[in-house]
C-alpha positions as CSV (number, residue, x, y, z in Angstrom):
1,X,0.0,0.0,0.0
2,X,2.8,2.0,0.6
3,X,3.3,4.1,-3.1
4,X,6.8,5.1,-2.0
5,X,7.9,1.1,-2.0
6,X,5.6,0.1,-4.9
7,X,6.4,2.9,-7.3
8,X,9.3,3.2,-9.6
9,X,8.1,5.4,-11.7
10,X,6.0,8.4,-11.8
11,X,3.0,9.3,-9.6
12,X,1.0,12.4,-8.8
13,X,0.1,13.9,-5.7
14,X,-2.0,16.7,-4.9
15,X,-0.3,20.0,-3.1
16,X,-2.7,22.2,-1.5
17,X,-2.2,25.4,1.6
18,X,-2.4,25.6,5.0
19,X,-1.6,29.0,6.4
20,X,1.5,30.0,4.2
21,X,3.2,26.6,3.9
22,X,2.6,23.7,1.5
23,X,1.2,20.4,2.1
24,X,0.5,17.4,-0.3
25,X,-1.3,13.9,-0.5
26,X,-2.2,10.9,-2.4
27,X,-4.2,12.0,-5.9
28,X,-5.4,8.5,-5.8
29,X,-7.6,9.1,-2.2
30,X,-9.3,12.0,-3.9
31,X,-12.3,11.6,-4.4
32,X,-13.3,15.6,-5.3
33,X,-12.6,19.1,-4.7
34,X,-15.4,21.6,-3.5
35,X,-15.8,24.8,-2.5
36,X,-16.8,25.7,1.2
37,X,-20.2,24.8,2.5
38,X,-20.9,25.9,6.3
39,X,-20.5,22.4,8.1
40,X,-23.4,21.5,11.2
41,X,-21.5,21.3,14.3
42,X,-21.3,17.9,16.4
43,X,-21.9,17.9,20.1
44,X,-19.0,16.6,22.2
45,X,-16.8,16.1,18.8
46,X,-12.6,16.9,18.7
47,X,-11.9,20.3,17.9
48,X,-10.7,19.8,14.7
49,X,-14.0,18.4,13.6
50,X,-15.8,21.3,11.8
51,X,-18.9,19.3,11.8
52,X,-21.3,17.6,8.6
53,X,-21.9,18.5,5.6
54,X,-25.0,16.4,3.2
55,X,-22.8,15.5,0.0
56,X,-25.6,14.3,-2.3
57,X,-27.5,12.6,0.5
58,X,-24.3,11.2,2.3
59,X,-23.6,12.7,5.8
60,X,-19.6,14.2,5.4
61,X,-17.8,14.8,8.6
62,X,-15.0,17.9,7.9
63,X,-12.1,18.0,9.8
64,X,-10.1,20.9,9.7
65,X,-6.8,19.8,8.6
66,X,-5.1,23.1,9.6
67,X,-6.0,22.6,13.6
68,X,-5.7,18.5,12.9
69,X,-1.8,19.0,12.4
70,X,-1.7,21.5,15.3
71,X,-1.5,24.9,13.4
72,X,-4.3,26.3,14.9
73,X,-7.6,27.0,13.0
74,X,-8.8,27.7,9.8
75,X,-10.2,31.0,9.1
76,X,-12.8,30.2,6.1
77,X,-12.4,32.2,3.0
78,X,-14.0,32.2,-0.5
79,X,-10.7,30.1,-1.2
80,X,-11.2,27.7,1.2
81,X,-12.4,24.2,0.1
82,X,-13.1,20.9,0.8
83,X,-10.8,18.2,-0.1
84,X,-12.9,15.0,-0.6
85,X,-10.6,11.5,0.5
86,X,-11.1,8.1,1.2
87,X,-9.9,7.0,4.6
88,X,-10.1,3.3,5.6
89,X,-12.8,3.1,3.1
90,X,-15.0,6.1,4.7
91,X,-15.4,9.3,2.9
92,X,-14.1,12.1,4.9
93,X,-14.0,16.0,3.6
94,X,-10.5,17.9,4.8
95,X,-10.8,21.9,4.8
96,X,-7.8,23.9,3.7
97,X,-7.2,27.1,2.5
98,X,-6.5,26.4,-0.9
99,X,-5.9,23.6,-3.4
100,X,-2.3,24.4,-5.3
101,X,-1.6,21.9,-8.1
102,X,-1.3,18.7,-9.2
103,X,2.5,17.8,-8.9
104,X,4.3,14.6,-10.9
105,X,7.5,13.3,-9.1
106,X,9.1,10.3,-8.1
107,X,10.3,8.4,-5.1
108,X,13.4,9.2,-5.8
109,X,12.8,13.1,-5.2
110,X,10.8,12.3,-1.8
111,X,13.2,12.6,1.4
112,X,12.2,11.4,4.5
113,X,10.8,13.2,7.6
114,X,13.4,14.6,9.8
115,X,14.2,12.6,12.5
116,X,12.8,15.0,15.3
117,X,12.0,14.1,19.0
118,X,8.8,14.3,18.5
119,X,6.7,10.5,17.2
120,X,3.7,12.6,15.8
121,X,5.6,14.2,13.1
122,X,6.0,11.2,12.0
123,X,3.2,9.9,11.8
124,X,1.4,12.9,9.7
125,X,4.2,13.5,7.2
126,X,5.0,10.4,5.0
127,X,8.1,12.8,3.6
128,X,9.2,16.3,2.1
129,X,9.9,17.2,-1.4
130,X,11.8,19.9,-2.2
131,X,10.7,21.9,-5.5
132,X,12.0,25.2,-7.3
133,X,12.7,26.3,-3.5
134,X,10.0,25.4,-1.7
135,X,9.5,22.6,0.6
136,X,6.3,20.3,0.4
137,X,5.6,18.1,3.2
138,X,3.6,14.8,2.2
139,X,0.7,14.8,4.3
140,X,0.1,10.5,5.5
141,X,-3.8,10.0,5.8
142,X,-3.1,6.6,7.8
143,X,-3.5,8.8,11.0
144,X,-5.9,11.7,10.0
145,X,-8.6,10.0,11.8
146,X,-7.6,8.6,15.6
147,X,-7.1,4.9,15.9
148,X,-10.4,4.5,17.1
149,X,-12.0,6.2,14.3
150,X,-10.1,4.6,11.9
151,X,-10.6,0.9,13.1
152,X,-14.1,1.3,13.2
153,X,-14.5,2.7,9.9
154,X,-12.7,-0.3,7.9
C-alpha cells in the first residue's frame, strides 16, 4: 500500500495550503474538490472536527486539517475548500485554505521526515519534497482520523 515502495516510476500527488506553507497527498484518495459549505457542528466532537456536511445525500464529517496537524484553526475564505478523500474506506471531507496543483514526481525526489523528538511528526508526514525552493511536506492520511476512528470505519 505504501506508493513510496511500490512505485518506480512516476505518480501524482496533490499539493494544497495551510496558512503559508505547502502540504501534499495521495491523488489517488481524492475523491473531489469543493468549495466551502458551512459544516453542522457535532456535540461533544474533537476540535478539529468542523462538523457535517450532506454530500448528495451522504452525511460528510469535515475536519479541519489546519487545527488537525496543530496549526491552529482555519479561518474560512472564499478560497477555502473541501478536499474530498477516502480514509479506511469512509469518505471524509479535509478543509484547507487552498488547493495548489497537481504535482508529478518520483520516489526518488521524496526525502524522508526529519528525525525529530517528536513521534507525531511522523506519523502525519509520510516525507518532504523539495521543488524550485520550496518545501512540500507529504501529508500520511493513515492517522488523520484517531485509531479509534479509523478501526471502526474499515
Amino acid at each position: 500500500m505504501d506508493q513510496i515502495e511500490n512505485s518506480h516510476d512516476e505518480f501524482e500527488l496533490i499539493s494544497f495550503c495551510i496558512g503559508d506553507q505547502e502540504f501534499c497527498l495521495d491523488i489517488m484518495a481524492v475523491r473531489e474538490i469543493r468549495g466551502w459549505t458551512q459544516a453542522t457542528p457535532l456535540p461533544h466532537s474533537p476540535s478539529y472536527v468542523r462538523g457535517v456536511i450532506n454530500l448528495r445525500g451522504a452525511v460528510l464529517p469535515i475536519l479541519d486539517l489546519k487545527t488537525r496537524l496543530g496549526l491552529g484553526v482555519t479561518e474560512v475564505s472564499p478560497r477555502s475548500v473541501i478536499i474530498v478523500v477516502h480514509i479506511g474506506g469512509r469518505l471524509v471531507g479535509l478543509l484547507v485554505d487552498a488547493v495548489s496543483e497537481i504535482l508529478a514526481t518520483t520516489k526518488a525526489s521524496i526525502q524522508p521526515t526529519p528525525n525529530v523528538a517528536c513521534d507525531t511528526v511522523n506519523r502525519f508526514v509520510r516525507g518532504i519534497i523539495a521543488l524550485e525552493g520550496r518545501m512540500v511536506s507529504w501529508i500520511s492520511l493513515d492517522h488523520i482520523l484517531p485509531e479509534q476512528e479509523a478501526a471502526e470505519a474499515a
